[in-house]
C-alpha positions in Angstrom: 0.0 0.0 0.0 1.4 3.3 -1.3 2.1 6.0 1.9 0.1 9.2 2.4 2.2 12.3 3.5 -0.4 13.2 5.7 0.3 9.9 7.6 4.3 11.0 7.9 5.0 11.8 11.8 4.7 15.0 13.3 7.8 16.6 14.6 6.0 18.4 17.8 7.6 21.8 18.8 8.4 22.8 15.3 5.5 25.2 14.6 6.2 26.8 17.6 9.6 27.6 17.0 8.8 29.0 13.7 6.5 31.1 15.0 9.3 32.5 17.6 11.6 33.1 14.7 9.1 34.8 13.3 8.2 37.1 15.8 11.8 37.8 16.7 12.3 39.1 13.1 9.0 41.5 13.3 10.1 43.3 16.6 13.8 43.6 15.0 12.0 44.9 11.8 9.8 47.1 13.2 12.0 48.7 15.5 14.4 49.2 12.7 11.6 51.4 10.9 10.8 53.4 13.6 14.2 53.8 14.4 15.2 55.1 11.2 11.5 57.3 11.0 12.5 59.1 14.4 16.0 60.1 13.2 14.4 61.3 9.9 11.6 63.2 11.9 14.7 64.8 14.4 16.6 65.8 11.4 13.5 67.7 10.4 13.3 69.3 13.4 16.6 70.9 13.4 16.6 72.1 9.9 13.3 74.5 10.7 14.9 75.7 13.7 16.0 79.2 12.9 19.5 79.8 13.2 19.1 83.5 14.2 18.3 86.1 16.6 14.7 86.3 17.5 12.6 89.1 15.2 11.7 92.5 17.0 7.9 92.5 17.7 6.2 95.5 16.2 3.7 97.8 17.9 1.3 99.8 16.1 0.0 100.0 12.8 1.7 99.2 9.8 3.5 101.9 8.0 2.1 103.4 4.2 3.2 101.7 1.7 1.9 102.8 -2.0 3.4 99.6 -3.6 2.1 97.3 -1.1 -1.1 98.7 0.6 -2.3 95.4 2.3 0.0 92.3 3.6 -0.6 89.2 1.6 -2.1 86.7 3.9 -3.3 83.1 3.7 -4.8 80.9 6.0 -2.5 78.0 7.5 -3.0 75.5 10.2 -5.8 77.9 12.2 -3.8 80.8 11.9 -3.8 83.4 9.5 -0.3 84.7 8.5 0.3 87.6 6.1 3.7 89.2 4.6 4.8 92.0 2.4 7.1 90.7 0.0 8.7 87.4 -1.0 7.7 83.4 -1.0 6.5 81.6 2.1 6.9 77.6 2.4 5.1 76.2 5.8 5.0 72.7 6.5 4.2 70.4 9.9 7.4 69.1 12.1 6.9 66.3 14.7 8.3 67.1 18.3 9.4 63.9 19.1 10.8 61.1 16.9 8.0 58.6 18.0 4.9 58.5 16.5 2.2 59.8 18.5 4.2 62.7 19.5 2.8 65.8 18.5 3.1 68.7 15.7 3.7 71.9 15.6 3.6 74.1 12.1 6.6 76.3 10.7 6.8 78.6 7.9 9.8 79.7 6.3 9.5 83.4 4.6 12.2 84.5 2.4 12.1 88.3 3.2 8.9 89.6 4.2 9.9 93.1 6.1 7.0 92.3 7.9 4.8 89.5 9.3 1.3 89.2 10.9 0.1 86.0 12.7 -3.5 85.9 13.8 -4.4 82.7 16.1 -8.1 82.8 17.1 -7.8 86.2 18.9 -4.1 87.4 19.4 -2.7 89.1 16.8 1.2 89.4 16.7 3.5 91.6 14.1 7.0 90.8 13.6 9.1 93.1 11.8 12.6 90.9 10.5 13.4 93.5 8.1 13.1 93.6 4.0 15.6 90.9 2.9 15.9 88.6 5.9 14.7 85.4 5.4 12.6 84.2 8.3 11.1 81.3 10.4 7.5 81.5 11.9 6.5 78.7 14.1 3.1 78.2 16.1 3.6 75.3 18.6 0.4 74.7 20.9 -1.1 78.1 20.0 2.2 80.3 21.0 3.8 82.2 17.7 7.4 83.1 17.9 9.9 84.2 14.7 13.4 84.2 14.3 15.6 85.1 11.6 17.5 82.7 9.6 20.6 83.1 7.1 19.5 80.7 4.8 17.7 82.2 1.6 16.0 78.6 0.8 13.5 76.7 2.5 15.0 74.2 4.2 13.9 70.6 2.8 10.0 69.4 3.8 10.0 66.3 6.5 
């Protein structure tokens, strides 16, 4: 009579063991990807951190301008932000390299003389000066700005 493989012997344990193999190579997997997502997130981080002295706060109405009567403004993460001149590039940074972290926004103005952030009812104006590139961040509601020497937007997370 001709032998059925499903009649072979069971080695017991086996299935086990594969399954600890296999679970060994998920956690080391896994952990490899969020190790290399935090370091990417960190290296975020520090490129929109402004690498100057903070921008003088500016009290009072704007002066009168006949080339640029009103700031150009836009609407970004619950805050509206406005400028006189130049490009603006915001994006979201993580806080902390592990998911679940957090957010906070940043924009990066290449020379906007001045800048207005609204968020809900304060209204702040920074004045960096014509020409100085600058980076806006609104973490948990709070707006600060800081000049920064580089003309380009650093790279988006």
């Amino acid at each position: 009579m001709a032998r059925n493989v499903y009649d072979a012997p069971v080695k017991k344990g086996r299935g086990l063991v594969q399954l600890a193999v296999v679970g060994v190579a998920a956690v080391v997997l896994i952990g490899g990807v969020l190790a290399m997502l935090g370091q990417q997130r960190m290296a975020s981080a520090a490129d929109w951190t402004p690498r100057g002295p903070e921008c003088p706060v500016w009290d009072g109405p704007l002066p009168v301008s006949k080339s640029r009567p009103e700031l150009l403004t836009f609407d970004y993460a619950g805050a509206t932000l406005g400028r006189w001149f130049g490009h603006v590039n915001c994006v979201q940074v993580y806080k902390t390299a592990l998911p679940g972290g957090g957010i906070y926004h940043a924009c990066h103005f290449t020379g906007p003389d001045f800048v207005r952030v609204q968020v809900g009812d304060q209204v702040t104006t920074f004045r960096p000066g014509v020409g100085k590139p600058t980076i806006v961040t609104i973490r948990d509601g709070e707006v600060s700005c800081a000049t920064d020497p580089r003309a380009v937007a650093p790279r988006k997370p």
